[in-house]
N, C-alpha and C positions, 0 to 999 in steps of 0.2 A: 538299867532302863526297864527290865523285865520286872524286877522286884516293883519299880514306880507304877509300873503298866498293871499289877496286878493290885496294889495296895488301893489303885482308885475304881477298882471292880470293885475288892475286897474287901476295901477299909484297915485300916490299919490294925485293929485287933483280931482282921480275918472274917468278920460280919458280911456279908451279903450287901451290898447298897445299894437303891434305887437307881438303876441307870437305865429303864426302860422307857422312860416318857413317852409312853403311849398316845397322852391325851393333851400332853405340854410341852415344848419346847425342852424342859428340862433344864439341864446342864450349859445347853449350846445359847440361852439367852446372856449366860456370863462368857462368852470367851470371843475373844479378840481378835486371836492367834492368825497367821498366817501360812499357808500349806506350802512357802516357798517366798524366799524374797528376789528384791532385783539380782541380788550378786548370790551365787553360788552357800549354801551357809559354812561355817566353819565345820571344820574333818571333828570337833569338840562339841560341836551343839546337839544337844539331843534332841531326838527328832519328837519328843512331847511337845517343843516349842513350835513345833512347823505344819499347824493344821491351820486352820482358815474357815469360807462361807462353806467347806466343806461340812462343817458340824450341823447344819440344820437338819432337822429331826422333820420327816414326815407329819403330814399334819391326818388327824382322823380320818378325815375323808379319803386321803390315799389309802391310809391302812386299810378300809373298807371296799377301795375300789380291789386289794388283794385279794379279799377274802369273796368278791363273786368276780372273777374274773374268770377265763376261759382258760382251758388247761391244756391244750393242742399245743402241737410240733410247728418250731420253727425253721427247725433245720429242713423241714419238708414242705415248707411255708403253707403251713395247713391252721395257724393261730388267729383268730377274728382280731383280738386285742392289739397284738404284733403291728397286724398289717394294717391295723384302721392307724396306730399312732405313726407309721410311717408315711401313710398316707397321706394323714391330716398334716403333720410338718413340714413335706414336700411340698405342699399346698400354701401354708401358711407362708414359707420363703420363698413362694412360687419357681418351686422345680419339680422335677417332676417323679422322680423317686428317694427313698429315703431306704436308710439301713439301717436297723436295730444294734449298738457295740456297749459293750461292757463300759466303755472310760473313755472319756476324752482322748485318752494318750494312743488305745485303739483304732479311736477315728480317724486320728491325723496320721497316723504309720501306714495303717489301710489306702488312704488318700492317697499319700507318697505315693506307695508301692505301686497301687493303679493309673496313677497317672503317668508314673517313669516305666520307660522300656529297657534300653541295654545301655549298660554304663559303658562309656564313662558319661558322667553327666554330674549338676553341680543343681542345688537349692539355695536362691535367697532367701534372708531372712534375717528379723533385727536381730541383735548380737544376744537381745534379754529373752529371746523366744522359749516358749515352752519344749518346742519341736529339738531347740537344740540344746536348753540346760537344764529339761526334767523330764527326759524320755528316754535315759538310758542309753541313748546314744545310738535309736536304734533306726533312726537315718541312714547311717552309714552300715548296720549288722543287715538291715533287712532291706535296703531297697540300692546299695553299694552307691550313694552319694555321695557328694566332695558337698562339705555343709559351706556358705560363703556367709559369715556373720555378718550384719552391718550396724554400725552406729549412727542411728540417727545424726545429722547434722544439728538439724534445730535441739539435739537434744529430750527430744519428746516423743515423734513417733516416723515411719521412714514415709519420704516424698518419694516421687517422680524421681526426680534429681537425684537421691539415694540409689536409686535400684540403679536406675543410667549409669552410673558412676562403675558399679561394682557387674553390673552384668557383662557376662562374656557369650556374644553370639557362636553359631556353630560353625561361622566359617575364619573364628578370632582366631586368637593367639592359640597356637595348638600346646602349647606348655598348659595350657589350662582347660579342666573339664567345661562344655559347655553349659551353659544354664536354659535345664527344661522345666526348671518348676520355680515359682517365686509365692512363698508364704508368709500371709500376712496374720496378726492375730490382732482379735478386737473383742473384749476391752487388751491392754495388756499393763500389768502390774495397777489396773485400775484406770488407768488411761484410754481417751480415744482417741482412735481414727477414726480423723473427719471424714465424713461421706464423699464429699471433692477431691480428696487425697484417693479415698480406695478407688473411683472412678477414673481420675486423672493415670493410675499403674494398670487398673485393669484396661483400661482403654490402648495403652499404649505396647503391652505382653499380647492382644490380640492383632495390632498390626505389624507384629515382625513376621519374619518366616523361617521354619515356621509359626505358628502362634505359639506362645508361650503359655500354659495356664497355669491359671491362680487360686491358692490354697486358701482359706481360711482359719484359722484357730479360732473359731466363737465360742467356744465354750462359757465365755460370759456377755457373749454377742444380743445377750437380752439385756443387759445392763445400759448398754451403748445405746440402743433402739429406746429405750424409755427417757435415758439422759438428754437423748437428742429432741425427742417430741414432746411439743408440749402441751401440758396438762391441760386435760380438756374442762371447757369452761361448759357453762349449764345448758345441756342442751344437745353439746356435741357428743360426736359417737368417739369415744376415749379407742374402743378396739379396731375402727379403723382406720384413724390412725398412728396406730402399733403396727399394724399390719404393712399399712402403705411404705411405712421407716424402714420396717423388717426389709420387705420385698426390694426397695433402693439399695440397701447393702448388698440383699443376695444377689442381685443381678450384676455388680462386679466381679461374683469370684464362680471358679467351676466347680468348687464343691466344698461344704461347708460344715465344719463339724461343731454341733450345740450340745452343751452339758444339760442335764437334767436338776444332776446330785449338788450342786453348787447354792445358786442363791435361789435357785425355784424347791431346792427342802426334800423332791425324790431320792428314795432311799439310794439309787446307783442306774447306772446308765448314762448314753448320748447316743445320738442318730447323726446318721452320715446323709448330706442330703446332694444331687448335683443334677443337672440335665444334658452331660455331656452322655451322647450314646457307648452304651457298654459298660460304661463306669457303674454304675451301682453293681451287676451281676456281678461285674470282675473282683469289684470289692465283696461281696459275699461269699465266693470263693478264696479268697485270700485270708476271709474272717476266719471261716473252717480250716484252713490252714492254720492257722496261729490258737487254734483250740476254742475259737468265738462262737461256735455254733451253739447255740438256745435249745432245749427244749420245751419244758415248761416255760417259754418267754411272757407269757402272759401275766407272771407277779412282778416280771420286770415294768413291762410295756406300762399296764394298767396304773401304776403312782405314777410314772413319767407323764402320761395321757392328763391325767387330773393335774399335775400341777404346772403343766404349759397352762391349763386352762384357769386354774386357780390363782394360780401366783404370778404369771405375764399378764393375761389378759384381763384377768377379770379388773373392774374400774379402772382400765386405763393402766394396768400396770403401777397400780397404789402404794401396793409392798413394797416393792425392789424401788419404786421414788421412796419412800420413807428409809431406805435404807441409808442412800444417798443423803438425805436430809441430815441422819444419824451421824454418819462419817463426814459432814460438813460439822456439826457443832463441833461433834471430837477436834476435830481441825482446829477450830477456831476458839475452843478450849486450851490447846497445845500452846497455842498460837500468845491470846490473852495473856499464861502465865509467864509468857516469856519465852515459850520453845519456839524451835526453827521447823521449817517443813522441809523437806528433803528437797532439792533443787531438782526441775525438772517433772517432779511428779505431785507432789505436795497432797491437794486432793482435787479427785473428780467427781469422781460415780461412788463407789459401799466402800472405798480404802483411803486412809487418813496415814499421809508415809510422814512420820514422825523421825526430826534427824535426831536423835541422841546424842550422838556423840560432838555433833555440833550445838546444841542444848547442853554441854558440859552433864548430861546423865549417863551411869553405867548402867551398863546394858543389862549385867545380872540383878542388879537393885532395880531397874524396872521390872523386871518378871517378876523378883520377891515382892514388892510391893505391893505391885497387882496380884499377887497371892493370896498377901494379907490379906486383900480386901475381897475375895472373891474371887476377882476375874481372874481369867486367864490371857494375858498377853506374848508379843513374841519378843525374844531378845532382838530382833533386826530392825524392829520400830513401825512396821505396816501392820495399821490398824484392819481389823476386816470387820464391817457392819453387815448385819443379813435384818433380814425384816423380822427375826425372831429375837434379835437384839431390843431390850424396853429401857424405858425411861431406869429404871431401879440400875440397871448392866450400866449405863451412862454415868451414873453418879458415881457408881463403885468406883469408874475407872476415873472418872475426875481426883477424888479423894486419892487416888495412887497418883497421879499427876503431883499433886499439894504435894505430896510427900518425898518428891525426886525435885521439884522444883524449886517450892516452894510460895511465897506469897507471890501477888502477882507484879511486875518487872516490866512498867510500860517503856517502852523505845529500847528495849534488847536486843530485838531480833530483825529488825527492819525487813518483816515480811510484807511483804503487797499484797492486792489480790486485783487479777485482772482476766477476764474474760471468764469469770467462774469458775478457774483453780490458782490457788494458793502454791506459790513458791519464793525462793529467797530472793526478792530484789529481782528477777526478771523472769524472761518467757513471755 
């Protein structure tokens, strides 16, 4: 893996290769790949297969907003950049303060951590969550949780009815830890939760007692908020509403954690946002505990700042809809030559879940394939569209299709499509 890892800095004769795309997209307009699939990947897959919208490449304007940005301490909260991009996202998901963290996976452990007091204690959450199948497990290392997985009933994303089911109040069954925290995450594997579902859990975690509160995993909670609103027609204000969507989500959960480095293209980053009293300090102190304290935060803060504004807001959220749009053809390309969509999740928002092995393709001949031709794909079949994904990336990966497929195969796959996602025959 080290030898592969360095042969595509290096080039195979050892040359030097262009991998700075300073001024283009680069590399990340071909690739596909995925930073994780639904199921756990195999102990054999290398993990060059397991990247995702994570590859987008800063666009100019960030790298420039680096290069003047403000060079004070955050750990002493003395940085203008820091505190304006906290401010403003606090704002934007109308709460009322925000926390500067290295990574998604920072946010939500921080989250925990602050929310939970003395175990024993238990976290919902669906059984594909980020929180419990690509954080290292550190639910349980750093905040002493009993993690409660759940499966979806519908199959898609968890209800009311889900959480009811699996929750254990504090004066339950004392064989079982109670349940202080219930985490939801939105988009997940590309999927939404509906805004009446987050409402109908949050609403119901606030009237027990105690009150229960609710986590968020948003890290592509901007994807959801665009997918949901719609595109504004001539005339109307596209960013508010974005905003207005935004702010309906935030107000079911106590705190919410947004990616930057994903499909908005920032080089690295996420912010912690909540209004529950105490919570943001406690979380700052817990940051610095786990080694999160900033100083120079300002190279951070500054591309994150620019591409909330660039790549959410600006027209309505344009990008991240074209993204969408992307991973609808791929879909319906799959689809045409005959492939299946993965039941259950097929496509929503930027991910096109490709079943392979129900499409009778191997899994390694898709990734050769898509080699051949360029792209770069993941052997577990979720496609990932970013808005730096072009028309040229779309064909390559068609042409890799032809070639695992073959011609096109009408009435193979008897896939449907209803309610604007694609899966096998139902949902």
């Amino acid at each position: 893996m080290a030898r592969m890892a360095l042969e595509e800095i290096y080039g195979a004769n050892g040359t030097l290769t262009d991998n700075k795309s300073w001024s283009s997209p680069g590399p990340a307009a071909f690739d596909f790949r995925s930073a994780f699939s639904i199921l756990p990947p195999k102990p054999s897959t290398p993990i060059d297969k397991l990247l995702g919208d994570v590859v987008t490449t800063p666009t100019p304007s960030m790298l420039r907003s680096i290069q003047q940005t403000t060079l004070l301490d955050d750990v002493f909260r003395e940085d203008p950049t820091t505190l304006s991009l906290e401010a403003f996202v606090a704002d934007l998901t109308g709460k009322e303060a925000g926390l500067l963290v290295l990574s998604g996976t920072m946010g939500n452990q921080l989250a925990i951590r602050a929310h939970l007091a003395q175990p024993p204690h238990s976290v919902l959450a669906d059984h594909r969550s980020h929180i419990l199948q690509y954080e290292a497990g550190g639910l349980c290392s750093l905040s002493g949780a009993y993690p409660i997985p759940i499966g979806p009933k519908n199959g898609h994303h968890l209800t009311l009815q889900d959480v009811q089911v699996h929750f254990v109040p504090g004066d339950g069954d004392i064989h079982k830890p109670p349940t202080r925290l219930i985490s939801l995450e939105n988009t997940l594997s590309g999927t939404i939760l509906p805004l009446e579902d987050a409402q109908a859990i949050a609403a119901w975690a606030r009237a027990q007692d105690p009150p229960v509160p609710v986590h968020c995993d948003g890290a592509r909670l901007w994807e959801a908020v665009v997918a949901t609103t719609p595109s504004p027609s001539n005339g109307e204000d596209g960013v508010s509403a974005l905003v207005s969507r935004l702010r309906s989500y935030s107000r079911c959960f106590d705190s919410i954690s947004l990616c930057f480095s994903k499909g908005l293209s920032a080089p690295v980053g996420s912010v912690l946002v909540s209004s529950v009293p105490g919570f943001i300090p406690r979380a700052r102190r817990l940051r610095k505990a786990l080694g999160g304290g900033l100083r120079q935060a300002g190279v951070i803060a500054a591309p994150a700042l620019t591409a909330v504004k660039e790549i959410f807001l600006a027209d309505g959220g344009a990008k991240l809809r074209r993204s969408h749009e992307t991973a609808e053809k791929v879909a319906g390309m799959w689809r045409g030559k005959g492939g299946r969509l993965k039941e259950g999740v097929g496509w929503e928002t930027n991910m096109a879940w490709l079943d392979l092995k129900g499409s009778g393709v191997d899994e390694e001949r898709w990734v050769e394939e898509g080699r051949k031709e360029g792209v770069k794909v993941s052997s577990r079949g979720r496609v990932v569209c970013h808005w730096q994904v072009g028309s040229e990336g779309v064909r390559r990966l068609e042409r890799a299709m032809d070639r695992v497929l073959g011609p096109k195969r009408d009435g193979v796959n008897g896939i449907e499509e209803k309610g604007g996602r694609m899966v096998d025959g139902q949902m």
